[in-house]
C-alpha positions in Angstrom: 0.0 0.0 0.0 0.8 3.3 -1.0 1.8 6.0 1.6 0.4 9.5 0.0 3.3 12.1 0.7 1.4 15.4 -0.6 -2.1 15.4 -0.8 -1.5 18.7 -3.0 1.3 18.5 -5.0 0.7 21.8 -7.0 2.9 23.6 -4.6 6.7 22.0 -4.5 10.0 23.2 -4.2 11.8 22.2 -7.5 15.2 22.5 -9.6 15.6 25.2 -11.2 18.0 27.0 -13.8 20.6 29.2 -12.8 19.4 33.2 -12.4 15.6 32.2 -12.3 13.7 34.7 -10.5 10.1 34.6 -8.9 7.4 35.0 -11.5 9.3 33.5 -14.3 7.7 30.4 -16.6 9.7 27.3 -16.4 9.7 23.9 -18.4 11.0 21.4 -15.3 12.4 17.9 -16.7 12.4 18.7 -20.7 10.1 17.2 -22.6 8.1 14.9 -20.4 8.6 17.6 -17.4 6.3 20.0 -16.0 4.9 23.4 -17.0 5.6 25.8 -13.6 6.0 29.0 -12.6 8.7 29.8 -9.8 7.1 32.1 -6.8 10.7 32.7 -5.0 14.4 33.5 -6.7 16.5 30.7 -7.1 18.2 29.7 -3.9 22.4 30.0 -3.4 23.1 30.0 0.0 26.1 28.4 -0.5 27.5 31.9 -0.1 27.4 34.3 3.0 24.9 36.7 3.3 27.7 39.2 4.1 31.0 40.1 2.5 33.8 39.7 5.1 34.1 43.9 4.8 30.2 43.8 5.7 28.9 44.4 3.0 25.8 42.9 1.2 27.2 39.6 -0.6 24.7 40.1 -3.9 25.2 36.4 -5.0 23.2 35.1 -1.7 20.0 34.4 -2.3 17.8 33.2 0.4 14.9 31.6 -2.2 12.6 31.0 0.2 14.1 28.6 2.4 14.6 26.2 -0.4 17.4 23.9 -0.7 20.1 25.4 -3.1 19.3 25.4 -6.8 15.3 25.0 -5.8 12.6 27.9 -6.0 8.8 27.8 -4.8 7.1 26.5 -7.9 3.8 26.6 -8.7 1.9 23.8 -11.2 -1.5 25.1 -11.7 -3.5 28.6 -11.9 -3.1 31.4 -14.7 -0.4 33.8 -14.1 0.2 37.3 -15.8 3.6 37.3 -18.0 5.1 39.8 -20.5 5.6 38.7 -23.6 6.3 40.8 -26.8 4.0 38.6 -29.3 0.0 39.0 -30.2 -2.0 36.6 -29.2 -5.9 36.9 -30.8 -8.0 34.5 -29.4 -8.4 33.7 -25.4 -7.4 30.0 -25.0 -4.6 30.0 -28.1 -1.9 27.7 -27.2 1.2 29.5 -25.5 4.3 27.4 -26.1 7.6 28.2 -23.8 10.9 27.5 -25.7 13.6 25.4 -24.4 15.4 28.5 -23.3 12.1 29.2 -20.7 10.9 32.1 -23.0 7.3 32.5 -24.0 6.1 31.8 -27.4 2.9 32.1 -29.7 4.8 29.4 -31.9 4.9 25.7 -31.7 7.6 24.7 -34.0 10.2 23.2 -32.0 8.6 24.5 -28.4 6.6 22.6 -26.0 3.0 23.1 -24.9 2.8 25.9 -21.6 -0.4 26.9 -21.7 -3.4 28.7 -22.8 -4.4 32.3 -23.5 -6.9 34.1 -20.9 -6.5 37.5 -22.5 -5.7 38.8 -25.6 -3.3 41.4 -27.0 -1.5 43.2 -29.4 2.1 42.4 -30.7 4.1 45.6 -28.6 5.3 43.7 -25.3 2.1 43.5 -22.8 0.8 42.0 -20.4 -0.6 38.2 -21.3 -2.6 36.4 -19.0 -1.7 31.9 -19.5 -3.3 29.1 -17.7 -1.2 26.6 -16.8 -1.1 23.3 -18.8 0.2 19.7 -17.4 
């Protein structure tokens, strides 16, 4: 018998890619991952908080409390990004490329989400719902 260790799993601490900061779209595990959004900065507390002079150390990053190299990562809702493409319809597909950018197109990207809003190509405001 199985031995349930998060009754909601939509809220996990995760890998993430170096420099991610909270609010950006991820693509965890490639292909067969998951479709997230990271709600702290990237954890490096392998660093002091404080230069040895006292000053700020501006590599330290507390993340959260996550383990270093894990953000707070969100799997479900719809999230406001900006993105610099038009988008027509509410519910086109959004695509995110294998760099973690947003897209409108599908070649050679993976499936992110769905439109909630529309907009014009000048960067804006676009509103995506989560897709996993």
């Amino acid at each position: 018998m199985g031995i349930e260790t998060y009754r909601n799993a939509d809220f996990l601490a995760l890998p993430v890619p170096a420099g991610t900061k909270s609010g950006a779209p991820l693509r965890i595990g490639g292909a067969t991952g998951l479709n997230v959004v990271a709600t702290t900065d990237r954890a490096n507390t392998s660093v002091a908080p404080r230069n040895a002079d006292g000053s700020v150390n501006g590599t330290y990053n507390y993340g959260g409390g996550n383990v270093d190299g894990q953000a707070s990562c969100v799997l479900v809702g719809a999230h406001p990004f900006v993105v610099d493409f038009a988008v027509a319809n509410v519910l086109d597909p959004i695509y995110i490329t294998g760099a973690n950018a947003l897209s409108a197109d599908a070649t050679g990207n993976t499936l992110y989400g769905h439109a909630l809003t529309t907009k014009a190509a000048p960067s804006g405001p676009l509103t995506v719902r989560i897709a996993n």
